[in-house]
N, C-alpha and C positions, 0 to 999 in steps of 0.2 A: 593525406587528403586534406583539403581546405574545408574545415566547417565552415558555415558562420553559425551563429547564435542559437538563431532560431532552429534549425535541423539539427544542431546538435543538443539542445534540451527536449524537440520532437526526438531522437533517438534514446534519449537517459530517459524518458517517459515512456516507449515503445518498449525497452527493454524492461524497466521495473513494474509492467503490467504487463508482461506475457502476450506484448504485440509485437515479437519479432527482435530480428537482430539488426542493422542495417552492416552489409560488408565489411566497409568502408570504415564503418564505425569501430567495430571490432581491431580491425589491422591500427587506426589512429590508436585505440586505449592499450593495443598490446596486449586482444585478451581471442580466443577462440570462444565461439559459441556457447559451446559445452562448459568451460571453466566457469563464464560470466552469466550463464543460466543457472548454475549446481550452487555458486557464492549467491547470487539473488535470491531465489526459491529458497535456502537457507537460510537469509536475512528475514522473508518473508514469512515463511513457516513458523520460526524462531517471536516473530514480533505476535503472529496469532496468538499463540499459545502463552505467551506473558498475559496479552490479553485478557483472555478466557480462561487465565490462574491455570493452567495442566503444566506443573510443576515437571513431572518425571513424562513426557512423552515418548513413547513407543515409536518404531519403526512406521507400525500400523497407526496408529494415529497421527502421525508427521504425515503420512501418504494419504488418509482422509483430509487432513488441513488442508495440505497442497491443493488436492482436487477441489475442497469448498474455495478458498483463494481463487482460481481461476474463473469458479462463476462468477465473485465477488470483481475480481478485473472483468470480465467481459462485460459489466455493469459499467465500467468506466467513460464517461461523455466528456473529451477533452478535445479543444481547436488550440494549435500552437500559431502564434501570430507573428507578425515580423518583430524583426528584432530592429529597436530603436537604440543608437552609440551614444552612451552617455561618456566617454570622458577617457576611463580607462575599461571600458568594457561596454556593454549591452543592455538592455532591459528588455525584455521578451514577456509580452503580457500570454497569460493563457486562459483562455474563456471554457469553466469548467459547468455542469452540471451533477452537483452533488446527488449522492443516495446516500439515502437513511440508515445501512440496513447493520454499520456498527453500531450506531445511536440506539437501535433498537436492540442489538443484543446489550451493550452496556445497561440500560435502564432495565432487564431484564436478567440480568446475568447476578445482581447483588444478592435479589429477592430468592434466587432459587440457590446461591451458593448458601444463603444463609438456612433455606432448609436440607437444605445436604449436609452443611452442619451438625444440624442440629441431630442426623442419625448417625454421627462419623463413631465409628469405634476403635480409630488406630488402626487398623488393618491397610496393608498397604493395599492390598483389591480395590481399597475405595477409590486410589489415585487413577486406577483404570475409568471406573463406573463413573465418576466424575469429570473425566476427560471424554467418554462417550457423550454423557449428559449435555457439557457444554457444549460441543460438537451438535448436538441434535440443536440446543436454543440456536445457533447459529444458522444450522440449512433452515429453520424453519422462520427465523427477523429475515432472512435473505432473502423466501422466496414472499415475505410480505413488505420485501425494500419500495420504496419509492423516490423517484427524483424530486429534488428541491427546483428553488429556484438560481438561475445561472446567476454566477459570479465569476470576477475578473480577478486572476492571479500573477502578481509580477516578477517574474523570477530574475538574479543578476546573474551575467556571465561575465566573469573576468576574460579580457584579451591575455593571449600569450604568444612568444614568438611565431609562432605555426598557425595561431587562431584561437579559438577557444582553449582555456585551458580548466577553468572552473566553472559550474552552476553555485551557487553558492546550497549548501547543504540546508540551512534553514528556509530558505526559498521552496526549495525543492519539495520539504516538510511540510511545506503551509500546504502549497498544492495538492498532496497528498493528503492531510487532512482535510482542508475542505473537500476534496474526492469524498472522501469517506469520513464524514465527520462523527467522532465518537461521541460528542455530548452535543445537544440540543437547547436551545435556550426554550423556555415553558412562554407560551405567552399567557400574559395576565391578567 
C-alpha cells in the first residue's frame, strides 16, 4: 500500500491511542491486529506503571491500568495535517490539545508516596495497597483533567523505497508528551 506521510503518522497515532487499526496499515508493517494491539497495550500499561512507581504488577492491576489508559486516550485531541517534503523525507505538523491529567497525578503522586512511606513495613502486601493507591490518585487527576492550550507538533518521516518507512521516534515522543504532559511549568 502507498502511504504518504501524513496517514501514515495518522495511523502510528490511531494505533498507540486505541483509535483503531487501519487495514492497509497493518498488512504494510507486517503485523495482524491482535499482535500490534497485545505489543502496544503492553508498552503502554508497562510505561503507567513505571510512572505511578508499582514495581511488581499483578494480572489485576495491569487490567485496571489498561482500562484507566483508555479513558486517558479517549481524552486525546489531535488533527494530523499535510505532510510537507523536506528533502529526504516529510514534515507532518500535528495540532494537539494537551490534558493535564498526568501533570496532575505526577504533582500528586510524590506527596502521597512519601506517606505510604512513611507506614511501609516490608511486607510485600504493601506492593499491592500501593499499587491500588496509585491507581485510585490516577482515576481521580483524570476525572479532574483539563485541556490546555493547543500546540503545533512536528513530526519527521523518512522516505523509503515503498514510502514511508520511519516517524522519527523522538518526534513521535514529543507528541505524546505534550498529549499528556507530565510536568507543568508553575507560573510566577
Amino acid at each position: 500500500a502507498d502511504f504518504g506521510a501524513a496517514r501514515y503518522v495518522q495511523c502510528l497515532l490511531d494505533a498507540r491511542l486505541g483509535r483503531g487499526y487501519d487495514p492497509e496499515f497493518l498488512t504494510a508493517l507486517g503485523e495482524t491486529e491482535e499482535s500490534l494491539s497485545a505489543q502496544i497495550a503492553e508498552e503502554n500499561v508497562q510505561a503507567l506503571c513505571n510512572l505511578l512507581i508499582i514495581e511488581f504488577p499483578t494480572e489485576e492491576i495491569r487490567g485496571e491500568a489498561a482500562g484507566l489508559l483508555e479513558e486517558l486516550y479517549a481524552k486525546a485531541d489531535y488533527t494530523v495535517g499535510a505532510a510537507v517534503p523536506t528533502g529526504n523525507g516529510s514534515e507532518v505538523e500535528i495540532t494537539v490539545r494537551p490534558v493535564d491529567a498526568l501533570a496532575r497525578v505526577n504533582d500528586a503522586l510524590w506527596e502521597r508516596l512519601d506517606a505510604f512511606n512513611a507506614g511501609y513495613t516490608g511486607d510485600t502486601s504493601t506492593d499491592a495497597a500501593w499499587a491500588e493507591d496509585a491507581l485510585a490518585l490516577f482515576r481521580e487527576k483524570l476525572a479532574e483533567a483539563e485541556y490546555l492550550s493547543e500546540t503545533v507538533c512536528p513530526v519527521t518521516v523518512l522516505d523509503g523505497p515503498g514510502g514511508p518507512i520511519e516517524a522519527g521516534r523522538d518526534s513521535l515522543d514529543t507528541v505524546y508528551g505534550v498529549l499528556f504532559p507530565i510536568w507543568m511549568l508553575q507560573e510566577t
